[in-house]
N, C-alpha and C positions, 0 to 999 in steps of 0.2 A: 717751641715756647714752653716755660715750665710753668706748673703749674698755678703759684701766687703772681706769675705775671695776666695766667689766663686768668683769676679770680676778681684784679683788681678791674681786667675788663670789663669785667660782668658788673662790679662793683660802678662803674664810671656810666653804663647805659643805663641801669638801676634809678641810677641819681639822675640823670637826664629827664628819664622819666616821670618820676615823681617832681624834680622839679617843675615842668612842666606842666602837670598836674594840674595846678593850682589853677590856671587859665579853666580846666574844662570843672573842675570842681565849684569854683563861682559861676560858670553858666548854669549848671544843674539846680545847685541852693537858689537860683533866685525863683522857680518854680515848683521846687520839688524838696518838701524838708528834710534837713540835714542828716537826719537818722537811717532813714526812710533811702536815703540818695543814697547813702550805706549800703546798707542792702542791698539794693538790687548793682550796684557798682561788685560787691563782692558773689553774688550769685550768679551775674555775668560768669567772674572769673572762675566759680565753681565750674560752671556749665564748660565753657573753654577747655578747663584743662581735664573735666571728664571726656571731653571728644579726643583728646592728645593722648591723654594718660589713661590707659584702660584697666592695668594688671593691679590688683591689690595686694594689699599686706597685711598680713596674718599677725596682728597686734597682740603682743600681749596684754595683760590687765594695766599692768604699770607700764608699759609704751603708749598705750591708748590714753592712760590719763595724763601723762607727760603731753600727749598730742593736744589733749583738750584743752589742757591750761596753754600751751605754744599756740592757739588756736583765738582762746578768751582772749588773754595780754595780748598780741601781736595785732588781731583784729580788731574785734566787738568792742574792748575793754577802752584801749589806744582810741580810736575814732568816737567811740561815746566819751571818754573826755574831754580830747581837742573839739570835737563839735561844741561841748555842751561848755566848756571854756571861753568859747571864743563869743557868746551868747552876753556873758560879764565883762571882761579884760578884752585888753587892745591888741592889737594882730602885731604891734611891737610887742609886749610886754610877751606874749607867747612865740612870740618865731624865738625872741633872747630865752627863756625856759627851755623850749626847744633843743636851745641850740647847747646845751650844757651835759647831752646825754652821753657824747662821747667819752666827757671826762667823770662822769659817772659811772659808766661802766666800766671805765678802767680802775676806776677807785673798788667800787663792789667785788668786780672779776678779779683783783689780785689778791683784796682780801678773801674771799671762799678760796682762791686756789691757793693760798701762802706763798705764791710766788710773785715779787712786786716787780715791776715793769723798773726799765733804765731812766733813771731822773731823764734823760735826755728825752724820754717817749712823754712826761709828764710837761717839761716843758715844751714840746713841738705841739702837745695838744693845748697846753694855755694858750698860746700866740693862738693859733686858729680861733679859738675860741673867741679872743678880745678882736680878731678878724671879721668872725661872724658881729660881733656885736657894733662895733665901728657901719658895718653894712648894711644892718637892721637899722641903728640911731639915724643913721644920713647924716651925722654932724647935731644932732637934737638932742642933749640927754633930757629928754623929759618922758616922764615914765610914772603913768598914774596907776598905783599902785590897787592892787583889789583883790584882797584877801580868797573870797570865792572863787573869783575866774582862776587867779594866779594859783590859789591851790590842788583846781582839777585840771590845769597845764602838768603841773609838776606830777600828779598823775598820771599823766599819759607818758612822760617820762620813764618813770617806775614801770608802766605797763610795759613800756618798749626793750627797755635792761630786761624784764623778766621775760620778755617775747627767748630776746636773744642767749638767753643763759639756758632755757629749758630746749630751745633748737638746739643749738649745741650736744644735747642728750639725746639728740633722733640722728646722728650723724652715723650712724652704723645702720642708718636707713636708706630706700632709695630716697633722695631726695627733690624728684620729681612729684612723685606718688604723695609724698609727705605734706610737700606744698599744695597740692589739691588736695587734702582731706583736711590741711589745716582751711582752707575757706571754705569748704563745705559748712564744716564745724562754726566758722566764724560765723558765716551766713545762715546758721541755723538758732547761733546765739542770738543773733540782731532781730529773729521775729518778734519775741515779747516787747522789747525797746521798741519799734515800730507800730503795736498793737496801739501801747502805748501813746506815743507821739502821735498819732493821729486823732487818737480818742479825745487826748487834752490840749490839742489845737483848739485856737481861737474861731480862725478861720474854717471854714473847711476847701484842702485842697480843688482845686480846678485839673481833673485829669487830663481834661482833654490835651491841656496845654504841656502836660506829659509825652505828647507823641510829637511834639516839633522836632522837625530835621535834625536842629541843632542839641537838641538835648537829645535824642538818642545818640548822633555821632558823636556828643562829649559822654556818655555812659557807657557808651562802647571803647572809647580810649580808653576809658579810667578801669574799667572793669578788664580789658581782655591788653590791654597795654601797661599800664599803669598800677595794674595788682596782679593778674597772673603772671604776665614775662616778669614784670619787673620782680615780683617776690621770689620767683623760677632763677631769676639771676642773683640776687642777693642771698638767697638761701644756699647757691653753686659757692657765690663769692666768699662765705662764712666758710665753708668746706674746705676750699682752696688755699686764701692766702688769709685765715684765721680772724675770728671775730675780734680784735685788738684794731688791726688796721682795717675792716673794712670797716666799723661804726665808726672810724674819722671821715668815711664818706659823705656821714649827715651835713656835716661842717658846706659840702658845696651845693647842697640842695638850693639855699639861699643864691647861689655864685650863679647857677644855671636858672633859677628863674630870674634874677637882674639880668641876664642874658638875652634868655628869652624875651622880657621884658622891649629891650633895646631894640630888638633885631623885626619882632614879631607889630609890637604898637607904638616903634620909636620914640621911645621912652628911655634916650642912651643918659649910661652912670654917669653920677658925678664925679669929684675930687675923691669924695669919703668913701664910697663903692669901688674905685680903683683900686685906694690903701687898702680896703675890706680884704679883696680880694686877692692881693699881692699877699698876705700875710695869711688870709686861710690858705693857700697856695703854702709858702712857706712854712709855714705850721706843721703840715702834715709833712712835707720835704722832712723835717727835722727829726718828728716824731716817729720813721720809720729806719732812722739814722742807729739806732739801736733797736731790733728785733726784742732779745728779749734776754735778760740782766735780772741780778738778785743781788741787793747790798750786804 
């Protein structure tokens, strides 16, 4: 098997994962605040992959700050958005923001590298994109618009491009070792935020309800599943088969939780989730139809 076919493997369990996700992430928020569920989901996966990964890397000044910022954006930065987003704006209105990062990055990443991608890779990522969106609306365009929310979604956007353009810059590293120090890192940035969030709660948490069965085995998914492996294989998949095609992965995040959706609370698609899905499918089909082109 060569090696971008192993990449996009990694890339396909990645997204399974995360899409997934989402099931163990609303059991957690409904007891444990969103910030707060951060942390310790990322401190898990600290914890994990110091037990895996033991050997270090001998940083230099400008590798360790590259790390730090790959560490802010990708982690703390990314998740204190979309939490703090989804708090104003509507979980359509942000899964569609969301879902525009692909062709974001391709716009940014050609511009820094002067090397512009095959109109054909521009259009395989539109379709997907009107794919994701058809899948998200369900047939509904209604879309209430909100300045605040909808502006720290598109934040987390921004966060996620910059995750993936300063990784890219540690690829001369191990990248086992990389990915646990970037959550260390993460999970060190999210204690003030959480200091935070607890101090200017309303309420005050009920820990005890912190130790139920089920919110530990959903912070154990998400922490040692759902953010070590899966960051462990997205960070391999970037290496492999090049950051271009694997952030069209985001595009099926959407595809596998309507999946999981169906399968898990029978909750099966409709008409517009089928089209969705045929077409981010398609999409990406096209978009990898030309590798990489300069007009």
């Amino acid at each position: 098997m060569d090696s971008k076919k192993k990449g996009i493997i990694f890339m396909w369990i990645a997204v399974i994962l995360w899409g997934i996700s989402f099931v163990g992430t609303k059991i957690v928020v409904e007891y444990i605040p969103p910030l707060t569920a951060g942390f310790f989901r990322f401190l898990l996966a600290a914890i994990a992959l110091m037990l895996f990964f033991r050997k270090d890397i001998k940083y230099t000044k400008k590798e360790f700050f590259i790390l730090s910022l790959t560490a802010f954006f990708g982690i703390t930065a990314y998740f204190l958005f979309e939490n703090s987003a989804l708090q104003y704006t509507t979980a359509t209105n942000s899964s569609l923001i969301i879902s525009t990062t692909p062709m974001i990055y391709l716009i940014i990443n050609d511009i820094i590298k002067k090397s512009f991608s095959h109109k054909i890779r521009y259009l395989g990522t539109f379709i997907a994109l009107i794919g994701v969106s058809i899948l998200v609306l369900n047939g509904k365009f209604i879309l209430k618009l909100n300045p605040l929310g909808d502006t720290l979604m598109i934040g987390a956007v921004a966060s996620w491009v910059l995750y993936t353009l300063f990784l890219e810059k540690l690829e001369h590293l191990n990248s086992n070792i990389v990915t646990r120090d970037i959550n260390i890192l993460g999970s060190i940035f999210f204690i003030p935020l959480v200091f935070l969030e607890l101090k200017t709660s309303n309420t005050c948490p009920i820990f005890s309800l912190w130790l139920q069965p089920k919110i530990i085995i959903a912070l154990i998914y998400l922490g040692v599943l759902s953010s070590a492996l899966a960051y462990i294989l997205w960070n391999q998949a970037i290496r492999l088969s090049g950051s271009r095609t694997v952030t069209n992965g985001i595009y099926f995040i959407p595809v596998v939780t309507v999946i999981a959706d169906s399968i898990i609370l029978k909750n099966y698609p409709n008409i517009y989730a089928i089209i969705g899905i045929i077409l981010v499918l398609g999409g990406t089909v096209i978009a990898e139809l030309k590798q990489k082109a300069s007009y």
